[in-house]
C-alpha positions in Angstrom: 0.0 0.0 0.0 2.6 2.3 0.9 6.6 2.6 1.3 8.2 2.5 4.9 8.7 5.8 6.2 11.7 6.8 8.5 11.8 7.1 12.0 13.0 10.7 11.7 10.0 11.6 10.3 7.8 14.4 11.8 4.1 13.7 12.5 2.0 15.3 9.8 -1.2 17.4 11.6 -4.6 17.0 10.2 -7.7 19.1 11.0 -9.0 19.3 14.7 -5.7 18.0 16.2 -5.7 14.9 14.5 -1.8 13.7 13.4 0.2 10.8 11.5 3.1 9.6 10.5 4.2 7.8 6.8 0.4 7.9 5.1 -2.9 7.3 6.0 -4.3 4.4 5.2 -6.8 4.3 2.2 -10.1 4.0 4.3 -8.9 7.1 6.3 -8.4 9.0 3.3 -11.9 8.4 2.0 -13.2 9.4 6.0 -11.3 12.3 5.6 -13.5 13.7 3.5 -16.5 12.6 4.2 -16.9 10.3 1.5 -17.9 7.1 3.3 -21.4 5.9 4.3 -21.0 4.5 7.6 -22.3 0.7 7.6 -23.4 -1.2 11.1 -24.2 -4.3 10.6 -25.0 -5.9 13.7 -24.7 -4.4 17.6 -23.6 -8.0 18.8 -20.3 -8.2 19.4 -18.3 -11.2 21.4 -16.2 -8.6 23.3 -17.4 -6.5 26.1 -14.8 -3.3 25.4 -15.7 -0.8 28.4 -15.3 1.8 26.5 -17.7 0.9 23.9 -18.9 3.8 22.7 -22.2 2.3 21.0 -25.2 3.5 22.0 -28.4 1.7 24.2 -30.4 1.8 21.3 -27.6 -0.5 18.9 -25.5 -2.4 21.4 -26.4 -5.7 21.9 -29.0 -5.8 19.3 -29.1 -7.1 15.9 -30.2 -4.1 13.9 -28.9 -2.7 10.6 -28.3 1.3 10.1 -26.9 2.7 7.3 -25.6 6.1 8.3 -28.2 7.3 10.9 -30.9 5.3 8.9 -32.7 2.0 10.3 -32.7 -0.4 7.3 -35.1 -3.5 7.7 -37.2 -5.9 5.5 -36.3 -8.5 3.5 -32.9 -9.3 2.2 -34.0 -7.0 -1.4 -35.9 -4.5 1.5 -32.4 -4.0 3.2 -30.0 -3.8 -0.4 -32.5 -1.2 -1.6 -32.1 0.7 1.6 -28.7 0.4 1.7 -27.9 1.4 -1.8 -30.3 4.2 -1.6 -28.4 5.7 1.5 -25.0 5.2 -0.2 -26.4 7.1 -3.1 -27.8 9.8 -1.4 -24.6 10.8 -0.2 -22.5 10.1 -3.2 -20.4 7.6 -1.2 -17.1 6.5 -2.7 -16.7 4.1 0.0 -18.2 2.2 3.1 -17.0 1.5 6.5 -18.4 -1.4 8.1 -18.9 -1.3 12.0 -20.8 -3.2 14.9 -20.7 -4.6 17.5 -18.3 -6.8 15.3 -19.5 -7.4 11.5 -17.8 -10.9 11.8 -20.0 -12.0 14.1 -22.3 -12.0 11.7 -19.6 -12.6 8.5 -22.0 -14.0 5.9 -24.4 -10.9 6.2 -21.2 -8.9 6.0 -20.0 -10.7 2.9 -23.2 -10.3 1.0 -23.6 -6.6 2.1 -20.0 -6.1 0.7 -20.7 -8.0 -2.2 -23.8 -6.0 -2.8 -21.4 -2.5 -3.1 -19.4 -4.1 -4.7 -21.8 -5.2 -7.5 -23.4 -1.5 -7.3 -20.8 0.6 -7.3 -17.8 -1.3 -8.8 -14.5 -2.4 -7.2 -13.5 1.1 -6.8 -16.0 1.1 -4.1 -13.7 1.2 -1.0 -14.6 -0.9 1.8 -13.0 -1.2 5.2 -14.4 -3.6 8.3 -13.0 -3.0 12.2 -13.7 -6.5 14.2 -12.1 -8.3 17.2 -12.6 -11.4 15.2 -9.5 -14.0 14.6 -11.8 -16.8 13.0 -10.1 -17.8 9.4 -13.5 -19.0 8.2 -14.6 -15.6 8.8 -12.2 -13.4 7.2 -11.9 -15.7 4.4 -15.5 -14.9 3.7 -15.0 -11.3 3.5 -12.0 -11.2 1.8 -13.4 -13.6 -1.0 -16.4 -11.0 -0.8 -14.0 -8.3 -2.2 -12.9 -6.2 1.6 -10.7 -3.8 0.4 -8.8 -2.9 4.4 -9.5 -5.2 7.4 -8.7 -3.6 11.1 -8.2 -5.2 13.9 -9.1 -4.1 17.8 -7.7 -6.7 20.0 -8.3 -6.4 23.4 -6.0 -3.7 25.4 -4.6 -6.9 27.8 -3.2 -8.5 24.6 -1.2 -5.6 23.1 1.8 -5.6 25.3 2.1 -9.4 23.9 0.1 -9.3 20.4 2.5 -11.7 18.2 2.2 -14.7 20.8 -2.2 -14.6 20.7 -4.5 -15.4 17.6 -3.6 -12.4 16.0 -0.9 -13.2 14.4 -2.1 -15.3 12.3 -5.0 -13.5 11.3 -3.1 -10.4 10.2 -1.0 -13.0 8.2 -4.0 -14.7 6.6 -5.6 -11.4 6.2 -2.5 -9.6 4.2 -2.2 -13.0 2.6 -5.9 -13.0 0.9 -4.6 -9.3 -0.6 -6.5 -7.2 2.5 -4.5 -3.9 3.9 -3.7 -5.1 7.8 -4.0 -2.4 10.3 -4.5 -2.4 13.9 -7.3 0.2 15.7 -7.6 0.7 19.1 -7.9 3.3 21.7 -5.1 5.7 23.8 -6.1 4.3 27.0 -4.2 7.2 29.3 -1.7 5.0 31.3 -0.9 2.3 28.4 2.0 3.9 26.6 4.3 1.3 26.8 1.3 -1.3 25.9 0.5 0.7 22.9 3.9 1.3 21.4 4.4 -2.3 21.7 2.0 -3.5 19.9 3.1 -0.8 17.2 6.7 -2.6 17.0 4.6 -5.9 17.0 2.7 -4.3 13.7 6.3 -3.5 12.2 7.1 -6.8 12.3 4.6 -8.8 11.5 4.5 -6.3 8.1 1.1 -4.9 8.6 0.2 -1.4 6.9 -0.7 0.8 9.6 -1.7 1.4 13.2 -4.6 4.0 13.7 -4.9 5.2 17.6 -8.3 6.8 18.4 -8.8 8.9 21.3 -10.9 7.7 24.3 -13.8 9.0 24.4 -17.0 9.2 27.0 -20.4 8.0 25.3 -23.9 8.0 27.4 -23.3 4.5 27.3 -19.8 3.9 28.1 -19.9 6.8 30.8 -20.6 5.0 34.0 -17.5 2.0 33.5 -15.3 5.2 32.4 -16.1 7.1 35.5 -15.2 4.0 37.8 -12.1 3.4 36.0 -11.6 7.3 37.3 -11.6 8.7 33.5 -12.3 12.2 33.2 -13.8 14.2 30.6 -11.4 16.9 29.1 -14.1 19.9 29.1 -18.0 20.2 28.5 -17.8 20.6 24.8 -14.9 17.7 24.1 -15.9 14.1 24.7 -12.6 12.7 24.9 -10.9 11.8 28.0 -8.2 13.9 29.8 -4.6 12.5 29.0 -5.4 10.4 25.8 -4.5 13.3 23.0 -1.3 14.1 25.2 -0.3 10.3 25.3 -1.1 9.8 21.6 1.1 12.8 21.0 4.2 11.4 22.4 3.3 8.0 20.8 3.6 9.7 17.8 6.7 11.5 18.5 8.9 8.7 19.8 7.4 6.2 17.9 10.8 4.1 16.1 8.8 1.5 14.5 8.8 1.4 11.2 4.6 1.3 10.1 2.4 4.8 9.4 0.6 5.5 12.9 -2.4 7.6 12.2 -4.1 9.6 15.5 -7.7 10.6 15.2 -8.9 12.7 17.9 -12.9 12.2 18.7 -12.9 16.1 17.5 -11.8 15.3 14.4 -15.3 12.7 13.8 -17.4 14.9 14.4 -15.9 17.8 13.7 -14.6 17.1 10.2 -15.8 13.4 9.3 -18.9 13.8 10.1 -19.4 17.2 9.5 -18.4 16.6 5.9 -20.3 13.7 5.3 -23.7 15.2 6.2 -23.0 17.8 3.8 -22.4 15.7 0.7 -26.1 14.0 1.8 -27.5 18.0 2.2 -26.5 18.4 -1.2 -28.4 15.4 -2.8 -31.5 15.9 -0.2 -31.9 19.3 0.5 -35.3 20.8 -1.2 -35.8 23.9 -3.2 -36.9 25.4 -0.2 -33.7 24.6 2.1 -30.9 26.3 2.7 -27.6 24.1 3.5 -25.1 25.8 6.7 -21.3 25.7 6.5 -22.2 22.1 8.7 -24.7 21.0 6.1 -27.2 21.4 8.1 -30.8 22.6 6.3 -32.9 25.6 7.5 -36.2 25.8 6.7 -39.7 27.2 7.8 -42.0 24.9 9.3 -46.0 25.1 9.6 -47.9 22.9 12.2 -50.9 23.1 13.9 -53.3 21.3 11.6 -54.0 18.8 8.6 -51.0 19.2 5.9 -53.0 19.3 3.3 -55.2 22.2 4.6 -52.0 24.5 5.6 -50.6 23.9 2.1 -54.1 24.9 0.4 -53.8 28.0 3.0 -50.5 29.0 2.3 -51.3 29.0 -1.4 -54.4 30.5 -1.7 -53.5 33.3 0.7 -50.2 34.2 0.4 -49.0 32.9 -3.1 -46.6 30.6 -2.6 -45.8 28.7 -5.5 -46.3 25.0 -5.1 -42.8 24.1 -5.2 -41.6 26.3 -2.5 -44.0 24.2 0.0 -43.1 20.9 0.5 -44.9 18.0 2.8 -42.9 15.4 4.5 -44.5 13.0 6.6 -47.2 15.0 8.6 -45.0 18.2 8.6 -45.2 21.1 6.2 -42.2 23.0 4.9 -41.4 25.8 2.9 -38.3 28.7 2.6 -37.5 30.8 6.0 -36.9 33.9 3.8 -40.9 33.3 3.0 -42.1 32.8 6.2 -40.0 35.8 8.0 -41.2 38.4 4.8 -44.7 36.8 5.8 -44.4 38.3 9.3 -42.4 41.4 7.9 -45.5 42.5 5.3 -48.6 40.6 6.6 -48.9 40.0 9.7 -50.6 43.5 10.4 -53.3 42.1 8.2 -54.3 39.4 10.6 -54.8 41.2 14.5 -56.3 38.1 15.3 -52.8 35.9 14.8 -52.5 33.5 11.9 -54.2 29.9 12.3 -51.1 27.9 12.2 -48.1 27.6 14.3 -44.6 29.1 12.6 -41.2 28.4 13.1 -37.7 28.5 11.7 -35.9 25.1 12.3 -32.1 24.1 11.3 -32.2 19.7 10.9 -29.6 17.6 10.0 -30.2 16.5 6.2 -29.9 12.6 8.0 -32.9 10.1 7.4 -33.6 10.9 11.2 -33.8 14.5 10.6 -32.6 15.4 13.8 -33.8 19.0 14.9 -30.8 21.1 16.2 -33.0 24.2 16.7 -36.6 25.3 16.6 -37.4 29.1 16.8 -41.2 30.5 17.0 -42.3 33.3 15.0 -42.8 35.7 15.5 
């Protein structure tokens, strides 16, 4: 994938304090940009990480989302879904997460065959599991995974070449894969950490990526009894985890690219950026798209959809496709509603008969709301 770099070489920073050494590898260069849908496959996982960061609502259960989007139905149900999402935001790529997706390795296969198949071997896929099982990687390397990464658990790192690992990076750079490790800067692991990075220089692998720690609402309670701390209010990661990745990177003499992504850096950047490429595809003639790719938009309620369309028409002009109905709410432009209030609302002493608000949503399948204001 790439040449070995030398050991005198500085650590390149990214965006939001993110940092690497040699290159990144190919699925971080695609995330970088936004460019890949986010897959999960399954929340059951044969691990119990304590810092899983999943949430209530996917751990432990067997659910499919594509991006933020709940995918269900039959097996040509699910593809459609699936495709559609990865459409909708002009994916060049797909990362597959869990729980572990080789815990459930022949939906995995056949979901990665089914990109594939859609949008050609250029398609980039990547897969992170805790899974050694050859039957199981030989599925979804035969399936056409592009960059396989594996997250052993932290007690096995300071020791990784004498556990199951080694031969499953072997097999897996054997079947043509990229082999990187992924784990977490667990503050207080250094030494564990940068061995397993000389383990990954020898065994050959192509890269090590180090994530920070982060809190989640369901990881929160084990990280607060392990005596984690949360950096500040806005920042999820934990205190002393950038710090240690830093000087990871710095004294770092193995010979393998080490790639630091900072949980700023997901949401800041990643995800930021992938929202936006969906905005672009979803957003209506009536939206407007942020710098964060979220949509603002004026919202009616307070009555039958149907009705407050036929009202805003009639009464105020608005051409048909600058109101738009989706599900049982009514949108239209928030330059249109604010010049309503500017110009007519002295016309109506007695208040207008809907509700009327200005609303910023993420452009995601669960249109998340980010802010609602009233007018007037």
């Amino acid at each position: 994938m790439h040449p070995l770099f030398s050991s005198s070489m500085e650590p390149v920073r990214m965006e939001a304090d993110s940092a690497y050494t040699g290159e990144l590898a190919d699925g971080c260069v695609y995330c970088r940009r936004g460019s890949k849908m986010v897959l999960f496959v399954t929340g059951l996982c044969p691990n119990s990480c304590f810092y899983c960061p999943v949430s209530e609502k996917k751990s432990g259960r067997d659910v499919i989302y594509a991006n933020e989007r709940l995918v269900s139905g039959t097996e040509e149900e699910i593809a459609e879904q699936i495709i559609d999402e990865a459409r909708l935001m002009d994916a060049e790529g797909t990362g597959i997460t869990g729980g572990d997706p080789l815990a459930v390795a022949d939906r995995t296969a056949s979901l990665i065959r089914l990109l594939k198949e859609a949008f050609g071997p250029e398609h980039h896929i990547h897969l992170y599991t805790t899974v050694t099982s050859e039957v199981a990687i030989r599925k979804v390397a035969e399936a056409g995974l592009d960059e396989i990464r594996f997250h052993p658990d932290e007690s096995l790192w300071a020791d990784i070449e004498n556990t199951p690992y080694r031969d499953a990076v072997k097999l897996s750079m054997g079947l043509g894969m990229d082999v990187g490790f992924e784990i977490p800067v667990i503050p207080g692991m250094e030494e564990e950490i940068m061995a397993l990075i000389r383990s990954a220089g020898r065994l050959g692998m192509d890269f090590v990526n180090l994530n920070e720690l982060e809190f989640s609402d369901n990881n929160r309670p084990a990280m607060e009894e392990r005596g984690f701390v949360q950096k500040n209010e806005i920042d999820y990661g934990v205190l002393g985890s950038e710090e240690e990745a830093y000087r990871i990177l710095r004294d770092c003499r193995a010979k393998i690219p080490v790639h630091y992504c900072s949980a700023s850096f997901k949401n800041s950047v990643q995800l930021r950026l992938r929202i936006k490429r969906r905005a672009e595809n979803v957003a209506r003639k009536y939206d407007y798209i942020t710098e964060d790719g979220t949509l603002v938009r004026g919202l009616i309620t307070g009555g039958d959809p149907q009705e407050i369309i036929a009202y805003m028409r009639d009464e105020f002009g608005i051409p048909e496709d600058m109101l738009g109905m989706e599900g049982d709410k009514v949108y239209t432009a928030s330059w249109i509603l604010e010049e309503i209030f500017e110009d007519y609302l002295e016309n109506f002493p007695n208040g207008l008969p809907f509700e009327f608000y200005i609303v910023e949503e993420y452009p995601t399948a669960d249109r998340l709301e980010v802010e609602r204001t009233p007018l007037p």
